[in-house]
C-alpha positions as CSV (number, residue, x, y, z in Angstrom):
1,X,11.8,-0.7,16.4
2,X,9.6,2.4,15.5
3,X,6.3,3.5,17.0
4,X,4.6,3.3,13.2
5,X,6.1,-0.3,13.0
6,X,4.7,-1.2,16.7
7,X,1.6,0.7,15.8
8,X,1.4,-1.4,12.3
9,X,1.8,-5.0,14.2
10,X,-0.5,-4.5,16.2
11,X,-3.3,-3.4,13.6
12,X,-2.3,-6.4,12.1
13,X,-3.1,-9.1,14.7
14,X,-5.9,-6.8,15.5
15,X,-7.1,-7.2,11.2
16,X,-6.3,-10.9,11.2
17,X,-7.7,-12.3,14.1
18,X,-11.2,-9.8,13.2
19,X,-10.8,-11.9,9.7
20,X,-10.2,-15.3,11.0
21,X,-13.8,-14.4,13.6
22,X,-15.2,-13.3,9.7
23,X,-15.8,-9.7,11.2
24,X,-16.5,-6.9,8.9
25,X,-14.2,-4.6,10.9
26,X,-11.1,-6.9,9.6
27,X,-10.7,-4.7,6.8
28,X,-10.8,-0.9,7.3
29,X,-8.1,-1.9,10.6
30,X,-6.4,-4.1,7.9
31,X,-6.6,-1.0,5.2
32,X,-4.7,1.6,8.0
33,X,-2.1,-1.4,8.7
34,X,-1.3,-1.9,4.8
35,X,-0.8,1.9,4.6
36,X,1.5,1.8,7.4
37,X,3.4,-1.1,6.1
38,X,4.3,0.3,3.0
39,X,6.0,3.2,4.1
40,X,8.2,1.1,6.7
41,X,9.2,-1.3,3.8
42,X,9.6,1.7,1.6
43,X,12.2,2.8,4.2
44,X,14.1,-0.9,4.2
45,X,13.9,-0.9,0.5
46,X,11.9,-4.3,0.3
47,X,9.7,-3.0,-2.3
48,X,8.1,-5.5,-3.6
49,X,7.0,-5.8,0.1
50,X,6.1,-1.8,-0.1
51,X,4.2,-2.7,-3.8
52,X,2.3,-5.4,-2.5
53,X,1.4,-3.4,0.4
54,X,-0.3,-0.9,-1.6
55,X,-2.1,-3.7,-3.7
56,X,-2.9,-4.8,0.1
57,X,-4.7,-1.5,0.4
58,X,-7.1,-1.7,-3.1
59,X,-7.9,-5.8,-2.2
60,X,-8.6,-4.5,1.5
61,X,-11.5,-2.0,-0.3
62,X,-12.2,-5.2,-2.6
63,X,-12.5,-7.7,0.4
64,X,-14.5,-5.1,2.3
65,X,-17.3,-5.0,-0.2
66,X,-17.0,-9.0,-0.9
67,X,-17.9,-9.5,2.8
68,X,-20.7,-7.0,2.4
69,X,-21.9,-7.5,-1.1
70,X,-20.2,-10.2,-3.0
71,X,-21.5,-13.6,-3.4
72,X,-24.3,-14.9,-5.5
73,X,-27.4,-13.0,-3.7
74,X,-25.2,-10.0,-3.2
75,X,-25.4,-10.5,0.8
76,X,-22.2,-11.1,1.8
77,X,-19.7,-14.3,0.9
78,X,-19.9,-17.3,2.9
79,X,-16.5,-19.6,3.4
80,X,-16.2,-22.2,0.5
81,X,-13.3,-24.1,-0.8
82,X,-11.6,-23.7,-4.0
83,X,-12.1,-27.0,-6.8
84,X,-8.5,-28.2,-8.2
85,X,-8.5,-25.9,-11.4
86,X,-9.0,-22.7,-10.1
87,X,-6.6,-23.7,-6.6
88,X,-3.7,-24.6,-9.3
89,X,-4.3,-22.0,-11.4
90,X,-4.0,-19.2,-8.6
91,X,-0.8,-20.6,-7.9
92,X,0.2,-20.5,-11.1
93,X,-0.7,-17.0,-11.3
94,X,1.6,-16.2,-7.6
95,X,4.5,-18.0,-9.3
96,X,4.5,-16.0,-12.8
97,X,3.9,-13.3,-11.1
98,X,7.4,-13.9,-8.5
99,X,9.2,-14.7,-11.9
100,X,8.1,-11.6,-13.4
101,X,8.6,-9.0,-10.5
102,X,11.8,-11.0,-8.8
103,X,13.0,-10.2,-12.2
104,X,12.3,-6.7,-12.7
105,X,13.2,-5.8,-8.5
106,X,16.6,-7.6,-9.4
107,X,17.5,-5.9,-12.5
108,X,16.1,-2.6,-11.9
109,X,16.3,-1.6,-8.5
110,X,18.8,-2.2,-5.5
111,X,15.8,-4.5,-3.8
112,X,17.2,-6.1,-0.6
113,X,16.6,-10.2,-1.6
114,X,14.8,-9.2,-5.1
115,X,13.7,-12.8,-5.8
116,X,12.5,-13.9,-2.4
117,X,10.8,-10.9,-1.7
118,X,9.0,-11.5,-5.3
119,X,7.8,-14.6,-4.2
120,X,6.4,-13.6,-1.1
121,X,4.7,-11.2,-2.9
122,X,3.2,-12.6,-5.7
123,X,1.8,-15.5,-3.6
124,X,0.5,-13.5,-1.2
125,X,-1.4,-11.6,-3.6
126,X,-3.2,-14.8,-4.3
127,X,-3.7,-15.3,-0.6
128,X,-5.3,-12.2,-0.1
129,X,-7.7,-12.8,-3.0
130,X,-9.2,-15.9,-1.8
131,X,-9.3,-14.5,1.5
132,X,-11.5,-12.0,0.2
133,X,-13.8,-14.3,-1.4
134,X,-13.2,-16.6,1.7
135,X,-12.0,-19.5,0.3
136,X,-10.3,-21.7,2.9
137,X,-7.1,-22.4,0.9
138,X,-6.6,-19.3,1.9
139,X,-5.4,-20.4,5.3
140,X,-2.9,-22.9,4.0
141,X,-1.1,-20.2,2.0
142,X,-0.8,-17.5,4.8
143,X,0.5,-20.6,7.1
144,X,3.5,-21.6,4.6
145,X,3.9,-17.3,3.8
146,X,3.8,-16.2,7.2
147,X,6.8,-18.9,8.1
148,X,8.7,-17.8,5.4
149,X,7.6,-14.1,6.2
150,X,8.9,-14.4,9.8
151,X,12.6,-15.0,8.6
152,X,12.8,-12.7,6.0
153,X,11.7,-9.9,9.0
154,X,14.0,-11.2,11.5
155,X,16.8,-11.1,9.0
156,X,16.0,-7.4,8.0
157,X,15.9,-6.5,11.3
158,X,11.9,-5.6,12.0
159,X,11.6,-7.1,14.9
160,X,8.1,-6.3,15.8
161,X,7.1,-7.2,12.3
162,X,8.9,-10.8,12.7
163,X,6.7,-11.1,16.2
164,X,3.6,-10.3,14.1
165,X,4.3,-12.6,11.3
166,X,5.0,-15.1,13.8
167,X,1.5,-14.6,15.6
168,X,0.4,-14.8,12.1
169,X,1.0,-17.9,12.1
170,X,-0.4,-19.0,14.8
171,X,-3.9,-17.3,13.7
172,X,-4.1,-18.3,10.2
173,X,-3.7,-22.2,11.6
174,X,-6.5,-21.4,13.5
175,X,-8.4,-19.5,10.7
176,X,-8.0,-22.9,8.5
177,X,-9.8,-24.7,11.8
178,X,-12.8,-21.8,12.4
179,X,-13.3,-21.9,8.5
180,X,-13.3,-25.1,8.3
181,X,-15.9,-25.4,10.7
182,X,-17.8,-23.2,9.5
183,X,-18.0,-24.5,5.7
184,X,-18.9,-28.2,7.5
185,X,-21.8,-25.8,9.1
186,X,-22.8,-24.5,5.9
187,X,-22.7,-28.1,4.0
């Protein structure tokens, strides 16, 4: 366990739970904690882990302004929930994009778990995104990740970043609940 990686967990719960409470501040903690991130997993060679990090870091910009200025009246976004189409389709999108980076990360790289590590990846690109428009599938995705997420850690031997994704858990269960509440609100 390193100081950076301490320091990066908790800037994470820190980021998630300031996301799940919709608080602008969720994202320029989130944007240090991505940078931080991607040099550890640079340094365990997971790098599709240390790639999507640094994707992390351009949707954490993205998400910022989303909060701020997205939506239809340019005031912010406000949670809503993702019709059939475009839910399957963003799956479709996290699964051709595993297939397409498990295969270059196992063919061109000595990747630790090329494939796996893909996945986790491409589908968490996808949960970031509707995170960032606040859609509450979100929630669901980061639950089933963030399980998956806390073995790959523990196997690797980050510790601290197993405990995270573990708390992870734990708070995007409860993000799915807030958001939830707060779309009924809106309706």
């Amino acid at each position: 366990m390193s100081p950076v990686e301490l320091l990066a967990a908790v800037l994470g719960v820190i980021a998630v739970w300031l996301t799940v409470r919709q608080n602008i501040w969720a994202w320029p903690i989130g944007l240090v904690m991505v940078v931080l991130y991607a040099w550890i997993f640079l340094e365990v060679k997971l790098y599709s882990d240390m790639l999507l990090q640094c994707i992390y870091a351009v949707l954490q910009l993205y998400g910022w302004w989303q909060w701020l200025r997205g939506g239809q009246q340019h005031q912010g976004r406000v949670v809503s929930s993702l019709t059939t189409r475009p839910l399957l389709a963003g799956l479709a999108v996290g699964a051709l994009g595993s297939l397409v980076l498990g295969y270059l990360m196992g063919t061109h790289t000595d990747a630790a778990l090329p494939w796996l590590d893909a996945a986790l990846t491409g589908f968490s690109l996808v949960a970031q995104f509707w995170m960032a428009q606040k859609r509450l599938q979100c929630w669901v995705l980061w639950f089933v990740l963030d399980v998956i997420y806390v073995g790959l850690f523990y196997y690797k031997g980050l510790y601290p970043t197993a405990i995270l994704y573990a708390v992870f858990v734990g708070l995007a269960a409860y993000g799915w609940l807030d958001w939830r509440r707060a779309l009924a609100t809106a309706r």
